[in-house]
N, C-alpha and C positions, 0 to 999 in steps of 0.2 A: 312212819307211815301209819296210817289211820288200820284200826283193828275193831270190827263190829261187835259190840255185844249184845247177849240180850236185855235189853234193857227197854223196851219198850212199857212196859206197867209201871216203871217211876219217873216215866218222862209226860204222864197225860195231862193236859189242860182243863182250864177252870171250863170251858165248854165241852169239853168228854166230862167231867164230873153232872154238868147240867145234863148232859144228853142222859146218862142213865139215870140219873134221879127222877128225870120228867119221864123216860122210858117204863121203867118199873115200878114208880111211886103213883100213888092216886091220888095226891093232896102236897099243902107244902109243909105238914109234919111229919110223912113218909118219904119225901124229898130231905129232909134234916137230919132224918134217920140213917136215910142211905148214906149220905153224904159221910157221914158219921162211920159208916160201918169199912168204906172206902179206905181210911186211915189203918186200918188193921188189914195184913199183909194175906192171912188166910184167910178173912172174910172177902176183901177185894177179890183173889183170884174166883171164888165163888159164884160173887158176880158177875163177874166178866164170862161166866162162861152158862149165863142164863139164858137159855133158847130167844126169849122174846129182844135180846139186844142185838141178834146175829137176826134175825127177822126184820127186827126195825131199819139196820142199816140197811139191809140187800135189799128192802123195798122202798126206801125214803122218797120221795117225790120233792124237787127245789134244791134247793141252797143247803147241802151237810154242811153244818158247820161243825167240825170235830177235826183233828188232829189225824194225820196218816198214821201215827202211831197203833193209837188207837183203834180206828179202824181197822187197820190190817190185823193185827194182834186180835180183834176179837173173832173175825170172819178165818184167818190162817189155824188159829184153836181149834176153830170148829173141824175144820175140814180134814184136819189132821187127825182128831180125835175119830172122826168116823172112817180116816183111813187104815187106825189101829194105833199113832203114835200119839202117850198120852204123856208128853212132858211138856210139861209148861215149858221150861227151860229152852227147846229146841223149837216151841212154837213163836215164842217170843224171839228168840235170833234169827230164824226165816221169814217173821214180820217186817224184825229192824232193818233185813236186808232189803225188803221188796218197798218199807218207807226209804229208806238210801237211793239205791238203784232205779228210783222213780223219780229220780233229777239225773237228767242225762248225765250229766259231766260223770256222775258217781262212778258212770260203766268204765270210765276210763282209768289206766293204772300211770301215776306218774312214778318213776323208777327214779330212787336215790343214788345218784356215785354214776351216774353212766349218762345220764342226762336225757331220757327216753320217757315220750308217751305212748304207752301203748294201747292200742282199741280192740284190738284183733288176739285171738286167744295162741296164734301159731308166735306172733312177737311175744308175747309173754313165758312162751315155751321155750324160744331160742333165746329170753336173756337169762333165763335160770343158771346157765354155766359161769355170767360175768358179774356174778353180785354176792355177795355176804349171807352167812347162814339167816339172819335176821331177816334180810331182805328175802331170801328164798321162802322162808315161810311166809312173808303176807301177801308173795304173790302166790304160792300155792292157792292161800284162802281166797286170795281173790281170784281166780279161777275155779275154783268150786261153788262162790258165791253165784258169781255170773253165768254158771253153766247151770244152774239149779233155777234164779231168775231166767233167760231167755227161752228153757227149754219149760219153766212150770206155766209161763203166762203166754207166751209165742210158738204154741206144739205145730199149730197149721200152719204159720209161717216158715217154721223151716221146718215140715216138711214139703211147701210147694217150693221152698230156695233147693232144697234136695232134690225136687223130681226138675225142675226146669233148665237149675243152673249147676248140679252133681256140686252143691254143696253140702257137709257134712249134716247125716243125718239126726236124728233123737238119735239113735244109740253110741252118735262120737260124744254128745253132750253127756251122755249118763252116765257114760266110759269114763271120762274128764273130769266130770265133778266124783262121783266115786272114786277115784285114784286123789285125785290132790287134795280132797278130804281127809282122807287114809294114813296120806302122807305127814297133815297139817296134826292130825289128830297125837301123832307120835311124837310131835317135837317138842323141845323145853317149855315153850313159847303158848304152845296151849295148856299145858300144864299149870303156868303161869297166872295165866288170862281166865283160868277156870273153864275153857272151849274143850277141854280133850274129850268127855262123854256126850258134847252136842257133836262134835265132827264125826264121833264112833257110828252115833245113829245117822247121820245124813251120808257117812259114808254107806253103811250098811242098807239104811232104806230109802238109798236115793230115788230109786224108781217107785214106789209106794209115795214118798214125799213127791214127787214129781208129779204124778197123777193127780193128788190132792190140788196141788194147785192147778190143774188144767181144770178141775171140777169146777174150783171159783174162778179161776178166768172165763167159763163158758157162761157160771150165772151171772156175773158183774155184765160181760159183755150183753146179756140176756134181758135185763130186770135193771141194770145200775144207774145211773143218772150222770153226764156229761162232767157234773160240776162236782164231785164226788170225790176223796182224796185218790181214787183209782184212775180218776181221769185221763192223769197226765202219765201216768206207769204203762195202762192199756194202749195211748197210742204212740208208747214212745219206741215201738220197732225195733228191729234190729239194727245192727250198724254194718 
């Protein structure tokens, strides 16, 4: 089963490289510069975290040509940073999640050894007793994924699926992804994976990290463009 990492800052394209060279450069020997500077591991993240590139996407007018990656990873920094969590680390895996999880199918868990898909977070809670310690942890994660994703970008939706149709409100999601965080955080497996100090804090500051992202779901939805790597994440609903 497939296991998120952060990994969003060495997966950017030759058009994320032009977006900020033409963003930040004023010429095309400050474009070759940047370009240049991109290649070194502490000068990149430096970059990436310059006021005028989280500006430039969340006002772009047209055709973004840049990578979900990317995008999300610069604007998810932001948001986080001014919500008090400043690790790259944990901004970059809650990008990778919301670039994933912004192709429907992602949201779904196919289960090994039992032959089950599952969409719905209560089937993912009753096969926890029929599956392997291995399996048990990447659904933990993927239940904390998904509960972090539909409550950070869909807070008004379900809260009107909570007052109309007494479905579970924000705080079963916060409960859910806090716990199976908690849980993911502890076992060999993120130890493994290098995940145990990202799940500690999204365990710990799930509501903080949750917030941050209803900020930029409210600006994207606000200021964002149709054609946007957000496009298809924004109106991809609940299930």
């Amino acid at each position: 089963m497939h296991v998120i990492q952060p990994n969003c800052r060495i997966q950017f394209t030759a058009e994320d490289v032009d977006f900020i060279a033409a963003t930040l450069g004023r010429g095309s020997a400050d474009a070759r510069f940047i370009t240049d500077l991109l290649t070194d591991e502490h000068a990149r993240d430096l970059l990436l975290e310059d006021p005028r590139l989280y500006r430039a996407l969340l006002e772009f007018r047209g055709c973004l040509r840049v990578s979900a990656r990317f995008y999300f990873y610069v604007l998810v920094r932001h948001v986080l940073r001014e919500s008090g969590t400043d690790d790259r680390a944990v901004a970059d895996y809650v990008a990778e999640v919301l670039a994933e999880f912004s192709e429907a199918e992602r949201t779904r868990l196919d289960v090994p050894g039992v032959g089950l898909s599952c969409d719905y977070f209560f089937e993912m809670l009753a096969v926890l007793p029929q599956v392997d310690e291995p399996t048990r942890f990447h659904i933990r994660t993927h239940l904390g994924n998904k509960a972090l994703f539909l409550a950070g970008i869909f807070p008004e939706r379900i809260k009107a699926r909570a007052q109309r149709k007494g479905c579970p409100d924000l705080g079963y999601y916060e409960s859910l992804g806090q716990a199976n965080f908690r849980v993911a955080r502890d076992h060999r497996l993120a130890r493994e994976y290098e995940l145990s100090d990202v799940f500690s804090t999204l365990s710990e500051r799930f509501h903080e990290t949750r917030l941050a992202l209803n900020d930029m779901s409210d600006r994207l939805l606000t200021v964002g463009d149709p054609d946007a790597p957000a496009g298809v994440l924004l109106t991809a609903g609940l299930n």
